[in-house]
Phi, psi and omega in degrees: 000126185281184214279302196326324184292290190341283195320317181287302155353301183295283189315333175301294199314289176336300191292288180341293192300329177296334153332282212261011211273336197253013150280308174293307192310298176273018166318166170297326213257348150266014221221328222275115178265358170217062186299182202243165184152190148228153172106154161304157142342107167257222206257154176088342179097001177290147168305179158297328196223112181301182175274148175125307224247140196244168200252142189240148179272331213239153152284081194331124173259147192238092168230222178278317151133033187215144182211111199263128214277032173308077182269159209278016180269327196269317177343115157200166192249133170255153161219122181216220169068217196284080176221144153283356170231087164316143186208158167230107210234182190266181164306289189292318174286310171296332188279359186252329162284168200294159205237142177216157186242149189192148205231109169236178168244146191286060226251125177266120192290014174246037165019076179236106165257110172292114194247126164091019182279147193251130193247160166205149179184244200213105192310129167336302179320330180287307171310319184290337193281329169335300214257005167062090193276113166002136166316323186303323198288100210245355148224159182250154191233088175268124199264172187210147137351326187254014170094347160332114179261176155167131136325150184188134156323097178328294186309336195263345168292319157297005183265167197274014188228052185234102140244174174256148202224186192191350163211169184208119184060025179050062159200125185316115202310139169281180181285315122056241177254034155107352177248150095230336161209133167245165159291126165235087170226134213296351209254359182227165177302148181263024184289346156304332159271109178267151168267148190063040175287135176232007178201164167215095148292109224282136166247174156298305218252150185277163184226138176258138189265197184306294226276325193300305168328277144007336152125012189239172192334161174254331202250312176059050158263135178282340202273020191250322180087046203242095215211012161213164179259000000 
């Protein structure tokens, strides 16, 4: 991708986010002047270990119980619902937008946190600006290969440490745990990261996703202790 596409790429992304910026700001998970916890500070002004959660070495694995069979040849991403230019892009087209590594943490609302994974993939923010989302569009709906749903607050989708990711720990993400790319966001429990993403639907209206049907949080901080509805 030459420099000039990046640079419109970047400047997309921005403006989206400068949109949603007094939202990001005031989330929970930036804003909480007495979040629950244990621990030093972590990122973000958080404890380490939300309440509930104990720190685990190895990474559980959690799905539906179907693990579709996606290699980055088969691979592809829709972005549609209220955007003006719906898209889809391939393997060769996501590994050609800009790539950022980025060392978050992993909080399982079956209250296991995975500390310190060093990730490198793609900002959520980037991809959605592609497809340019409506002034309207104020959430999102995230599809999964396996048919695995959730919701997620458009704005919590725009912070910069929300990729779609393709390694872990300088190893291509497994299958597994969601790859050839999952979602990942470290500022909500991670059941908000679908694994085997294949659509990010833009909406007006909030939509409950599978677990959120099911009875658990709509919003899911952890430093909130916020794991049900």
């Amino acid at each position: 991708m030459d420099d000039e596409k990046q640079r419109r790429i970047v400047e997309a992304r921005m403006k989206l986010r400068e949109r949603h910026l007094g939202k990001i700001r005031d989330s929970a998970s930036m804003s909480d002047p007495r979040p629950m916890g244990s621990g030093a500070p972590n990122r973000h002004g958080m404890p380490k270990l939300p309440p509930g959660q104990h720190q685990t070495k190895s990474w559980p694995v959690l799905d539906l119980g179907v693990k579709p069979n996606i290699t980055p040849s088969t691979w592809k991403l829709t972005i549609d619902g209220a955007v003006e230019e719906p898209i889809t892009i391939d393997w060769a087209t996501f590994m050609a937008l800009p790539q950022t590594e980025d060392v978050s943490d992993f909080h399982c609302v079956t209250t296991w946190s995975l500390m310190d994974s060093r990730w490198k993939g793609v900002q959520a923010s980037t991809v959605l600006a592609l497809a340019r989302p409506l002034e309207s569009a104020q959430y999102a709906m995230i599809h999964a290969f396996d048919e695995y749903t959730t919701n997620v607050a458009l704005y919590e989708l725009l912070k910069d440490d929300v990729l779609l990711v393709h390694a872990w720990n300088g190893q291509p993400l497994p299958r597994d745990h969601g790859g050839p790319v999952r979602l990942i966001t470290p500022q909500l429990y991670a059941w908000k990261g679908a694994k085997w993403i294949s659509r990010i639907e833009l909406l007006k209206q909030n939509k409950l996703g599978f677990w959120e049907d099911r009875g658990y949080s709509d919003t899911a901080h952890p430093w909130r202790d916020d794991r049900y509805s």
